[in-house]
C-alpha positions in Angstrom: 81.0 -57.5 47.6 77.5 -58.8 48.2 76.4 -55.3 46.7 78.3 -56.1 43.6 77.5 -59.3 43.7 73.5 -57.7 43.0 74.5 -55.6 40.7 76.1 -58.5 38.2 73.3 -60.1 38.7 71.2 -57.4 37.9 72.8 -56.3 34.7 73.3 -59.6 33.2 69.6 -60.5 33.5 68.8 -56.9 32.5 71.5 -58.2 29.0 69.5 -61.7 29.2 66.2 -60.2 29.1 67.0 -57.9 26.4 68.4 -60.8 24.3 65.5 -62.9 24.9 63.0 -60.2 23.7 64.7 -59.3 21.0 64.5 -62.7 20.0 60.8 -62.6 20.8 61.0 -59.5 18.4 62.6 -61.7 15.6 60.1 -64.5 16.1 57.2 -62.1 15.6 58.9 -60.4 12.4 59.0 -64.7 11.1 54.9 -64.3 11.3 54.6 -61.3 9.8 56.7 -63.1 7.1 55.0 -65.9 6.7 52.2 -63.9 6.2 53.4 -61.4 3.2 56.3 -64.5 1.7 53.9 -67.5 1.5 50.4 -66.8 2.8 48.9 -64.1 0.6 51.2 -65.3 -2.0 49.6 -68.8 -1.9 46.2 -67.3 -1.5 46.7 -65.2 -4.9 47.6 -67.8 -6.8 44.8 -70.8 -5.7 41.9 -67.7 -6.7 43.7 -66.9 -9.9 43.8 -70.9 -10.9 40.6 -71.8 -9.6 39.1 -68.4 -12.4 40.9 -70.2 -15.0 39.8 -73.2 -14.1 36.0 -72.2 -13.9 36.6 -70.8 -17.5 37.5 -74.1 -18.7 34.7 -76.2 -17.7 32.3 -73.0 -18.6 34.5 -73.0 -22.3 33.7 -76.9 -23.0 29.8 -76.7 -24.0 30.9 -72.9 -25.9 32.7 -75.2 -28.2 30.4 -77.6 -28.6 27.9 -75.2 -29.6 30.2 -73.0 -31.6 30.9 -76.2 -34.0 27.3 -76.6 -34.3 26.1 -72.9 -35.0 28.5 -72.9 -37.7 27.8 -76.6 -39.5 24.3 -75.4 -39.2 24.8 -72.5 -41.1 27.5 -74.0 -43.4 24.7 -77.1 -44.1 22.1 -74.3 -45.3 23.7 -72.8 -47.1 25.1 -76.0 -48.9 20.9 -76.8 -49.6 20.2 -73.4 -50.7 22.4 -72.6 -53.4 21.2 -68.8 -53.5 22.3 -67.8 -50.6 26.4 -67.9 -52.1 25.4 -63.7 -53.3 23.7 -63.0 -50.1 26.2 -60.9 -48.5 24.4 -60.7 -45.5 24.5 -64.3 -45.1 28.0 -64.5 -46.0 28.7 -62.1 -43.0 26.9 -64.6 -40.5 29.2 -67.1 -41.9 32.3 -65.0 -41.3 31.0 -64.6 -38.3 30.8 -68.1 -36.6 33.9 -68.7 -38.4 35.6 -66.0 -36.4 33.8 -67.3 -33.2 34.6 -70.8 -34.2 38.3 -70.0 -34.6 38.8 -68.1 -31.3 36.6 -70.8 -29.5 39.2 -73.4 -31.3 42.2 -70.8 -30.2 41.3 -71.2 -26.3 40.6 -75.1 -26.8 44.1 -75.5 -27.8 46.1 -73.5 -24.9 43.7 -73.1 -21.9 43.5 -77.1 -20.6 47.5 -77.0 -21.0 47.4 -73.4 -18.6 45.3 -75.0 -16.6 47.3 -78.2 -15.5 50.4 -75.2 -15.0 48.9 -73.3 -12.8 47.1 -76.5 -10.5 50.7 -77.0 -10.3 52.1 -74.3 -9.6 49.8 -73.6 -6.6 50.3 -76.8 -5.5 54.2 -76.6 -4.7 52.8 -72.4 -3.5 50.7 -74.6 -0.6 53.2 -76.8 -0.2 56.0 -74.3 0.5 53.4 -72.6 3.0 52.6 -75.4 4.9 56.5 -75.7 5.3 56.8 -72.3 6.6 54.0 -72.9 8.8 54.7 -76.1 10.1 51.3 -77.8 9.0 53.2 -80.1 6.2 52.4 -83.3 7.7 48.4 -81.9 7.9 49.3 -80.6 3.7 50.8 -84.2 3.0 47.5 -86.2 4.1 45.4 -84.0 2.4 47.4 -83.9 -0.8 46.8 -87.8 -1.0 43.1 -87.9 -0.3 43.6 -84.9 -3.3 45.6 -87.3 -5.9 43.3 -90.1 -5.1 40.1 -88.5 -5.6 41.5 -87.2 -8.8 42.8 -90.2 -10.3 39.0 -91.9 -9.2 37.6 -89.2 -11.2 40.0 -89.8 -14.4 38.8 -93.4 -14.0 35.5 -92.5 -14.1 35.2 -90.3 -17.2 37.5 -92.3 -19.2 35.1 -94.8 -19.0 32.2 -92.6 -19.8 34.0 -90.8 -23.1 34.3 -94.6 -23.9 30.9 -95.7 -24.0 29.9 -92.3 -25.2 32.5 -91.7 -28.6 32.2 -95.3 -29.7 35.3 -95.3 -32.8 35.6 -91.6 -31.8 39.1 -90.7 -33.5 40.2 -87.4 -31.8 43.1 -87.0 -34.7 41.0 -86.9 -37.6 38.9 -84.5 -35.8 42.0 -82.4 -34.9 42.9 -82.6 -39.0 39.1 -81.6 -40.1 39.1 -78.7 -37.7 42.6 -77.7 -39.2 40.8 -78.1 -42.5 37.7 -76.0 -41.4 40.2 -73.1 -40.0 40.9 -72.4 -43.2 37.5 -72.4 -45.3 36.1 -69.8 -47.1 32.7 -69.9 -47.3 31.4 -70.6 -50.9 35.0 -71.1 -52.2 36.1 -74.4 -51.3 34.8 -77.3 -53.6 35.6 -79.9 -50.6 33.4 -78.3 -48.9 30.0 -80.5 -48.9 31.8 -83.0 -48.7 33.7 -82.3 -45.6 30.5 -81.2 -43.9 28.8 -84.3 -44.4 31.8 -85.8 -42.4 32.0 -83.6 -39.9 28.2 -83.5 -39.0 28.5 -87.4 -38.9 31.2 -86.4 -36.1 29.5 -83.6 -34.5 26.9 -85.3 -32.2 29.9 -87.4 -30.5 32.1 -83.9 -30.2 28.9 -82.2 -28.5 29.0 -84.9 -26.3 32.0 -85.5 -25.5 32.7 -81.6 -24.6 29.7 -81.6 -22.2 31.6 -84.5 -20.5 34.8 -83.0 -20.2 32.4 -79.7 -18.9 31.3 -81.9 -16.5 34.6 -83.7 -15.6 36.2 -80.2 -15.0 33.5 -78.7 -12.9 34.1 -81.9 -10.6 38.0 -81.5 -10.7 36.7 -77.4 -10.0 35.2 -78.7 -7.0 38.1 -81.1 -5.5 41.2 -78.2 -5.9 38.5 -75.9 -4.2 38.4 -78.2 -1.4 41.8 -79.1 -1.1 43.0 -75.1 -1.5 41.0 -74.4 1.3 41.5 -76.9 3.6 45.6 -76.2 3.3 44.8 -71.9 3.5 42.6 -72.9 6.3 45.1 -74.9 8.5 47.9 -72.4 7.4 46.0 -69.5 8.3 45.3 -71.0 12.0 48.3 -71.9 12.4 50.2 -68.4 11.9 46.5 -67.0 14.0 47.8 -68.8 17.0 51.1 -67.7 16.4 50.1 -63.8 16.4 48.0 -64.2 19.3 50.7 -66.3 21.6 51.6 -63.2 24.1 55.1 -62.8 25.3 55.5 -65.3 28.4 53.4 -67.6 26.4 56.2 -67.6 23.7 58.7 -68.0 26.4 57.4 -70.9 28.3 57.5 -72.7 24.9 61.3 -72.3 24.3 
């Protein structure tokens, strides 16, 4: 009986065992999870935003200075009649009114792609820090995030304030419509809106290198905050792929 006794005991430790390394088996399959589900995923995603977010604060002065190459040229021509049968010229006013128009395009859709994308990433880091089990680490550095971007807001409303003066952003919107569709050398309205718009255009130059500027600083805070999260995240599923077998056990 003692004999069998041994044996029993033997087997169902050898079933125990089994079980509990199997488990052990399961728990490192959850890393390597973790890893392809959320990590890399999340890591994708902030690099993508953060290129589209570069080009938007590197596309604000473009615009500026597309606006002004073209009024320049429009403005010269306007005080040099002659140059209405230069067809050279008239192809250099093509030209910047291509450029213009394709600056104009991006203006309209990449600030909206922009805010999607810091979103989507967002609730990407958010989900990983779940999975990891750093969300209470994600949560306080989210609100130093929120508040550091509602400070800046703050900030550079102020300053497009003091800068713009009676800056009406609609009847700019309505001019630009209104320049889209100019031919050069065709449109009677023509000196006259350019004498509008170049009363305009130093306050849209200026403007554009402040939104540069407030996106370079938003550029820098999402950089920080993306990293800090991948960061914690990334030691977090480290330790986990380093924790050796009767480690893992002594922490059940």
């Amino acid at each position: 009986m003692e004999y069998v006794k041994q044996l029993l005991v033997l087997v169902l430790g050898s079933f125990i065992f089994v079980g509990v390394l199997e488990d052990y088996k399961s728990d490192d399959s959850i890393k390597v999870e973790q890893l392809e589900s959320y990590f890399m995923p999340a890591r994708v995603m902030a690099n993508s935003c953060l290129k589209q977010q570069n080009e938007l604060f590197l596309h604000y002065p473009q615009n500026g200075t597309s606006l002004h190459l073209f009024f320049d040229a429009m403005t010269h021509l306007m005080k040099n009649p002659k140059l209405e049968k230069n067809y050279n010229y008239e192809l250099v006013l093509k030209g910047l009114l291509h450029n213009l128009q394709s600056v104009q395009k991006i203006q309209a859709e990449l600030p909206q792609a922009v805010e999607m994308c810091r979103e989507e990433v967002f609730l990407s880091l958010e989900a990983l820090s779940i999975a990891t089990g750093s969300f209470e680490y994600f949560s306080i550095q989210a609100d130093k995030r929120i508040e550091r971007l509602n400070d800046l807001d703050k900030k550079y409303r102020k300053k497009l304030e003091q800068s713009n003066g009676d800056f009406d952003s609609k009847e700019i919107v309505k001019m630009l419509y209104q320049i889209g569709s100019l031919q050069p050398g065709s449109d009677k309205d023509t000196k006259k809106l350019l004498l509008e718009f170049n009363q305009k255009l130093p306050i849209i130059e200026r403007a554009s290198l402040i939104y540069a500027e407030r996106e370079q600083e938003k550029y820098q805070i999402e950089t920080e905050f993306f990293s800090e999260i991948r960061k914690k995240s990334a030691s977090k599923i480290n330790s986990r792929f380093k924790q050796g077998f009767f480690s893992w056990l002594f922490s059940l």
